[in-house]
Phi, psi and omega in degrees: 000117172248100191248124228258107118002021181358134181238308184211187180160121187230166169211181182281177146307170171237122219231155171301122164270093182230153179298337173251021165315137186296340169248020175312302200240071191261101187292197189264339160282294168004281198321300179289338179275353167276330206261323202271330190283320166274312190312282166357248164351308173285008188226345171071046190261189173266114146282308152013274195326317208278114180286327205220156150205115146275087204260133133324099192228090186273349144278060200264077183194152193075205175285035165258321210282340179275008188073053186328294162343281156357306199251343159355275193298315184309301166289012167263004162084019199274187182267133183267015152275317160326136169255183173203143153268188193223117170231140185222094153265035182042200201330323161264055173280300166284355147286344185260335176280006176274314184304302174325320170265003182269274235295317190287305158313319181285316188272004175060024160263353163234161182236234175314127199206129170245138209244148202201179198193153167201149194215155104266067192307328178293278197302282210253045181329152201287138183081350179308299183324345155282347213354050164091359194265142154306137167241015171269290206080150195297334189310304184298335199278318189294330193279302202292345175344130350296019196103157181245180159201167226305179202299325185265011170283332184276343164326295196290324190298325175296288207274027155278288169293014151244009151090046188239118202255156206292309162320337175286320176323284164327330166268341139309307192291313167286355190287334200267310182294352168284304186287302194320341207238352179248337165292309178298336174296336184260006147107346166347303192273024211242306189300333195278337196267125173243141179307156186228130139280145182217168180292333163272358182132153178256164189249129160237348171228155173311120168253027146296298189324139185227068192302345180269000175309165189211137144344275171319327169285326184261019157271004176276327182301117175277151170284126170279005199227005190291160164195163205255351162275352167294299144353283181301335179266341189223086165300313194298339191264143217249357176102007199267045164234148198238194159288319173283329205280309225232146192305137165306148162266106201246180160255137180196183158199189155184178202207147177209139200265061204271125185200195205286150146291327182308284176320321186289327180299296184317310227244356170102322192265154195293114160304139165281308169183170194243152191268131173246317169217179167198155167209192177180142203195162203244137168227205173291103176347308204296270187306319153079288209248026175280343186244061168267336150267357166274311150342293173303316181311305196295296187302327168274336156311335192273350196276321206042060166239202179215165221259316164316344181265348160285138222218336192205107166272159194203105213202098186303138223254358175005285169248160170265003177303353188256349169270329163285345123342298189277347188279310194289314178307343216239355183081029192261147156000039197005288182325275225277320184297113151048067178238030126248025175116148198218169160347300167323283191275329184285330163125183178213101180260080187009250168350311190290312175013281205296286212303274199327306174304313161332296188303321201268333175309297181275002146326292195291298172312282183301351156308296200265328192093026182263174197253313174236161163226132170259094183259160200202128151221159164286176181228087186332131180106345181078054144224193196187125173288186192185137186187130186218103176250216231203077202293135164273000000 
């Protein structure tokens, strides 16, 4: 049986992506060859050893463009026999690239594998990989006719369609800088997070966090996506998405150190947790960020659970219309949804994601002492990885 393990999983700080951020001014291999370089170190392994690196990258242009992973590793001064990929599922790349290396662990063609993501929102701004061009094509266009739109517009189309009004938003979004800002203060975040040196000096904590956020401070905030002909094609939609409301634009990276339980005994380390299932799945284009529920549906049927036997929800905070979407379809736990805190406050460094959420979920599960965790993100294009482990 090669049943595939968590060993360690770690990440940077989550940094503003901005010209004074803290890792602006980092390149994005800089960022990711420090994190991959502490794994490495705190577990003591040969990197010899390591079959794969598996990164999650969605602006693969620029100072991106080179295989990151690749030039990472390398440049953590590591063995240049190790290869690396590049995987892009948008917002769950790197989570799929946790799939990816489970799947390789399972099929007993890789033993070790580290699967890992860096985004740098600051350098490399999100769509720079387009270079001003359609990515639909005519073919796509005619079945989807009239055309689809951009994430927040479909933002807005989920809370038109689960009945969700801009105070409720607003009373999420600060709720997520609320957890997010009472984990870091009791020090919560401190075992998942390793220090970055940059040229200004080194970030060991998250600076997205906004503790003085409010209900009241984010009604101020105008919805950025109103128009007035999208207004004429979607009457049902009421305008509630803001800059407070919907995830930050970050800089990050992170890394997680996954292999055989056989192999982890052998080499002395401690398992974390273990994959009880995964999946991914495709929903509608339009609406775009709904199918982290038919996802959840899938994965815990594949699981054979029920969603009350999850203990951590990890559900991406893209907008916040989208965990409350999936909290209202699915009947799920208030309590329990993200409860230190999501994207909205930690920031969302495309690429990077699925590992932070991962990271800070089993981090959490062994904190409280629950048993299984459930991540779910949307995806551009309208899918959602789905993945539920098992705290050891």
């Amino acid at each position: 049986m090669n049943t595939p393990v968590i060993v360690d999983a770690i990440r940077s700080p989550m940094a503003r992506a901005k010209p004074d951020g803290a890792l602006a001014q980092l390149h994005p291999v800089d960022l990711l060859s420090q994190v991959l370089e502490q794994l490495v170190q705190r577990n003591r392994i040969d990197p010899g050893a390591v079959d794969d690196v598996i990164t999650g990258c969605v602006s693969q242009a620029g100072e991106q463009a080179g295989t990151p992973g690749r030039l990472a590793w390398l440049a953590a001064g590591l063995p240049a026999h190790v290869p690396s990929t590049t995987i892009d599922r948008k917002c769950g790349s790197s989570q799929q690239a946790v799939h990816f290396a489970v799947q390789a662990i399972m099929s007993g063609t890789q033993d070790i594998v580290i699967a890992c993501g860096v985004e740098s929102m600051s350098r490399v701004p999100m769509g720079s990989s387009r270079m001003g061009q359609s990515t639909t094509g005519a073919r796509f266009d005619a079945r989807f006719a009239p055309g689809l739109v951009g994430q927040g517009i479909s933002a807005d189309l989920v809370a038109a369609r689960w009945g969700l009004g801009r105070e409720e938003l607003d009373a999420y979004a600060a709720r997520s800088h609320q957890h997010a800002h009472a984990a870091q203060s009791e020090g919560r975040f401190a075992r998942e997070i390793v220090g970055i040196t940059t040229p200004a000096g080194r970030v060991a904590a998250d600076e997205t966090i906004r503790p003085g956020t409010s209900v009241e401070k984010l009604a101020t905030l105008k919805a950025v996506f109103q128009n007035e002909e999208l207004s004429a094609r979607f009457p049902q939609i009421r305008w509630h998405t803001t800059a407070g409301n919907a995830s930050q634009m970050t800089d990050g990276a992170g890394a997680m150190l996954l292999m055989s339980e056989q192999r982890a005994r052998q080499l002395g380390l401690r398992p974390r947790a273990r994959f009880v299932a995964l999946d991914v799945v495709g929903d509608d284009p339009l609406y775009m960020l709904t199918a982290p529920i038919p996802a959840t549906r899938r994965v815990l049927a594949k699981a054979g659970m029920q969603l009350d036997q999850i203990a951590h929800y990890e559900i991406n905070e893209a907008f916040a219309s989208v965990p409350l979407a999936w909290q209202k379809e699915l009947g799920a736990d208030p309590e329990r949804l993200n409860p230190r805190g999501g994207a909205i406050a930690l920031g969302h460094p495309l690429g990077a994601s699925g590992i932070r959420l991962m990271t800070t979920m089993l981090h959490a599960l062994e904190d409280s002492g629950g048993r299984y965790g459930l991540q779910s993100m949307c995806e551009a294009g309208g899918m959602a990885n789905a993945t539920i482990i098992e705290r050891l």
